[in-house]
C-alpha positions in Angstrom: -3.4 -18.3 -3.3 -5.7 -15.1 -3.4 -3.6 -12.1 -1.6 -4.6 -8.8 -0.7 -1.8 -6.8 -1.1 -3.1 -3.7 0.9 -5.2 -3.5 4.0 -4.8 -1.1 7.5 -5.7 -2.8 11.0 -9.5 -3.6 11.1 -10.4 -3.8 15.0 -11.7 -5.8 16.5 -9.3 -8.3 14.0 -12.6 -11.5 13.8 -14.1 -8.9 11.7 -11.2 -8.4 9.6 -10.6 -11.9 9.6 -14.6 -12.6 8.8 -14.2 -10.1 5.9 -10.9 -12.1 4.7 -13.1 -15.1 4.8 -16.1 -14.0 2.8 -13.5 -12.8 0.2 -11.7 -15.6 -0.2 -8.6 -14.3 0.5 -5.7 -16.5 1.9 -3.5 -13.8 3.1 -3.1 -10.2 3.7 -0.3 -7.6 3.6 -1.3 -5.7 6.4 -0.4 -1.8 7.3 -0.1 0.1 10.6 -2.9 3.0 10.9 -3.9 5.7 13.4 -7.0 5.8 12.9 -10.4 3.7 12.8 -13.0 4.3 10.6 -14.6 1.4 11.0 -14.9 1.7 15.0 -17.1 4.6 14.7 -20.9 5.2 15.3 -22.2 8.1 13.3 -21.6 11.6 11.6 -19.1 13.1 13.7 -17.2 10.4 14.8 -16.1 9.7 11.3 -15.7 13.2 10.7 -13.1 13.4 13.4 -11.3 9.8 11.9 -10.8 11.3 8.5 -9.9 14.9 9.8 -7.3 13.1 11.0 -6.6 11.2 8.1 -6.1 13.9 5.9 -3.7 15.6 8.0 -1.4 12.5 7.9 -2.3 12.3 3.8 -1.1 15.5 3.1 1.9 15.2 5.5 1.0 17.8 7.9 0.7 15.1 10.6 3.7 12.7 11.2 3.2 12.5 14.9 5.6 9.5 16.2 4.4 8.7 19.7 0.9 7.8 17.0 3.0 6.2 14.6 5.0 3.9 16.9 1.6 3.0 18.8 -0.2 2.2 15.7 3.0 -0.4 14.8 2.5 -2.3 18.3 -1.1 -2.3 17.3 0.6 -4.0 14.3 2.9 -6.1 15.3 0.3 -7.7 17.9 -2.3 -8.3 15.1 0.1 -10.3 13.1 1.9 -12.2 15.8 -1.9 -13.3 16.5 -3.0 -14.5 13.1 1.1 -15.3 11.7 -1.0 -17.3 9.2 -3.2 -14.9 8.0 -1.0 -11.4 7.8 2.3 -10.0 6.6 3.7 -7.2 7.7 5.0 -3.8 5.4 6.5 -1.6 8.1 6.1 2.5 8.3 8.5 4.9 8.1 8.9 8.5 8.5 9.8 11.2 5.9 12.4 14.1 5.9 14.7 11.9 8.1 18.4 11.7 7.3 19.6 8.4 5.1 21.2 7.6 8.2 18.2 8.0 10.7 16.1 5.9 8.0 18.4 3.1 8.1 18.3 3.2 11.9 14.3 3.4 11.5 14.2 0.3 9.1 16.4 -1.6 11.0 15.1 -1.7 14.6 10.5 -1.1 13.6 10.7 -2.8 9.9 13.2 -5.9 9.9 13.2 -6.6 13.6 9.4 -6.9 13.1 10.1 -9.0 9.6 8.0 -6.9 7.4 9.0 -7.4 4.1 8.0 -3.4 3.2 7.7 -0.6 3.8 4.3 1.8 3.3 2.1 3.4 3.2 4.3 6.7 2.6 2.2 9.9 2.0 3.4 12.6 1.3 2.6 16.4 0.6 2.5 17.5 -3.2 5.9 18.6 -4.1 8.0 17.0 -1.9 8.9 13.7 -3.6 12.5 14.6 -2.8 12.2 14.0 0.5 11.8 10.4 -0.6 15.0 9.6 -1.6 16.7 8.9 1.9 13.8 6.0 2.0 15.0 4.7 -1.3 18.3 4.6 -0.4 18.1 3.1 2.8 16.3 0.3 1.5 18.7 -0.5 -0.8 20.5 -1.5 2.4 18.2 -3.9 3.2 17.8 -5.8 0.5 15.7 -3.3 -1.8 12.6 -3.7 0.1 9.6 -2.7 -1.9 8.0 0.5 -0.8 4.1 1.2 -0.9 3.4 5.1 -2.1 0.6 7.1 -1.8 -0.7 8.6 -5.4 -3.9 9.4 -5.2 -4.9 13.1 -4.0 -3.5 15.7 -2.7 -0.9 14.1 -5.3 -0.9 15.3 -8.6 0.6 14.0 -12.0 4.0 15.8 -11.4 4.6 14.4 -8.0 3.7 10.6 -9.5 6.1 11.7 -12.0 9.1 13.1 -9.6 8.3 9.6 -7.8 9.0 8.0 -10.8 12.6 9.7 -11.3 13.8 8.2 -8.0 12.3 5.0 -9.4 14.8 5.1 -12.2 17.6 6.2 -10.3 16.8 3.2 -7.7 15.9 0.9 -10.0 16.7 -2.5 -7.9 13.9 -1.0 -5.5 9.8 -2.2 -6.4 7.7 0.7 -6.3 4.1 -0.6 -5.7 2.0 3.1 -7.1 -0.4 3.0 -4.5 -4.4 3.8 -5.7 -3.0 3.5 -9.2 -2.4 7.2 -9.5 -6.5 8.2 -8.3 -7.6 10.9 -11.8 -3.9 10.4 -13.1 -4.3 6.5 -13.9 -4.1 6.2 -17.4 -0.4 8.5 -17.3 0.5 6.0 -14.5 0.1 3.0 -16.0 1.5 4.1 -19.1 4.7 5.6 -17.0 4.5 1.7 -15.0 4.9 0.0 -18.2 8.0 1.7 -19.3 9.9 1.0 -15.9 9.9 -2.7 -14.5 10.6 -2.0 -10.9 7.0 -0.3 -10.9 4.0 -2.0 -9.4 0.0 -0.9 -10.0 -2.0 -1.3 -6.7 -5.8 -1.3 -7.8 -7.6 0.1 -4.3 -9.5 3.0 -4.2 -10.7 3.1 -7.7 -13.9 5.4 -8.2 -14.4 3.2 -12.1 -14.1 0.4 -12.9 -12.1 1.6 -16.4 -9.3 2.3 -14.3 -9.2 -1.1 -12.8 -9.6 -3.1 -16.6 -7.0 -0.9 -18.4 -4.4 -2.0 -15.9 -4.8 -5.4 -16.3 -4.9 -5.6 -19.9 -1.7 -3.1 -20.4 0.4 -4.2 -17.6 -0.7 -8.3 -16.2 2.1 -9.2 -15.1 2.9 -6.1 -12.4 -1.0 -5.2 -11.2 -2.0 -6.0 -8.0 -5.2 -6.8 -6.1 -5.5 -4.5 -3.0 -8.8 -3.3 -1.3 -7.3 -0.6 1.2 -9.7 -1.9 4.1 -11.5 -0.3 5.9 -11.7 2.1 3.2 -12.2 -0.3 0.4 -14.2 -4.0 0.3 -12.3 -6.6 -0.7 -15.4 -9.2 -1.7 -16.0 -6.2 -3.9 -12.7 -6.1 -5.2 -12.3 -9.1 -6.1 -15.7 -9.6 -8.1 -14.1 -6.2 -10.7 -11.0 -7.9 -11.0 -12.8 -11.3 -12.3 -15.8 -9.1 -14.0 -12.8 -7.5 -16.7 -11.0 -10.6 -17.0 -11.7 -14.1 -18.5 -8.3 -15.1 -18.7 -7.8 -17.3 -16.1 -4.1 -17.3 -15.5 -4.2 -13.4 -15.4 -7.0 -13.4 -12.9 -4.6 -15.5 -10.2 -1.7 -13.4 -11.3 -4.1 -10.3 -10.3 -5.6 -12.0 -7.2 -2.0 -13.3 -5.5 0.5 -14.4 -8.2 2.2 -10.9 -9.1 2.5 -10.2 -4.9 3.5 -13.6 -4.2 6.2 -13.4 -6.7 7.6 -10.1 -5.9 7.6 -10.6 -1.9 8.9 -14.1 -2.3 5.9 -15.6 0.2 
């Protein structure tokens, strides 16, 4: 079974589900967003998207009325394709262990994702993750999808890391593989087994072969539509490997495994 482990809402979903298709990908773990990319036209329009983007990357944006719409968005999608998509929920930062819980429990596990992500947030502030990690600990140590690319920086992969340790019943999938940091993250990944090396938004395709040969067995295909291609992908994960029991453990095995689907 070939799983993308990381794509946003693609509207209008036939496209989405087109682009699954030509890819050859069974299912997808499918994330809220609040913004669309791929809906717009020209210059501006896609200037506006990723202003907005950014804002919400770097944590200066967390509005929830957005949040909460882009879930429905979310929750309808799957409901609509149950066959196709599984959910990892959202969550906000800087709320109280208590307040997360609530969160989780009433938009994550009444929706039955099986995550939660994608968590950004701004450089410095991995501390504010901890309420997350705990509260999911309640819930059966849900994995949870983080951010590391930029604004992120080596120390803030690293700080994530600590609460890794401290948590260490909870996966930590290292979204974008770190972005310029990946060959400390994967090195960090290999010494701690709850950690998890998501291969989307690579700008080489180094990056993408030095994860599978150091760490097989807990690297994960991911494109990041709309952002990334997953037909594209796909074709660097099986250009660096020629081991074929890697390549499905790459492609859908490791995810398959870790989210018990």
């Amino acid at each position: 079974m070939i799983v993308d482990s990381h794509q946003h809402v693609i509207l209008p979903t036939k496209n989405q589900l087109t682009q699954m298709d030509e890819a050859g990908i069974d299912r997808t773990i499918l994330f809220a967003t609040t913004v669309h990319p791929e809906m717009t036209n020209d210059v501006e329009a896609f200037k506006k998207e990723m202003r907005i983007l950014n804002k919400i990357i770097s944590g200066k944006r967390n509005a929830l009325d957005a949040r909460i719409k882009s879930v429905n968005e979310q929750v309808r999608v799957i409901e609509e394709n149950p066959g196709k998509f599984i959910g990892f929920g959202t969550v906000p930062i800087g709320l109280s262990q208590e307040e997360t819980s609530m969160w989780i429990k009433e938009r994550v596990v009444a929706y039955n994702f099986i995550g939660l992500g994608e968590i950004t947030l701004i450089p410095g502030q991995a501390s504010k993750l901890k309420s997350i990690f705990a509260a999911t600990s309640e819930f059966g140590n849900l994995p949870l999808w983080i951010h590391t690319f930029a604004p992120l920086t080596l120390d803030d992969i690293k700080a994530i890391v600590d609460l890794a340790k401290q948590f260490i019943n909870v996966p930590v999938i290292l979204g974008h593989l770190g972005g310029i940091n990946y060959l400390e993250t994967i090195e960090i990944a290999k010494e701690n087994k709850n950690l998890y090396l998501d291969l989307s938004a690579m700008f080489s395709i180094i990056p993408v072969s030095l994860a599978i040969k150091e760490l097989p067995e807990r690297t994960l295909f991911s494109s990041d539509a709309p952002y990334g291609d997953p037909f594209l992908v796909r074709k660097s994960i099986e250009r660096v490997t020629n081991d074929n029991h890697v390549r499905e453990q790459i492609l859908g095995g490791n995810i398959a495994q870790l989210l018990s689907i």
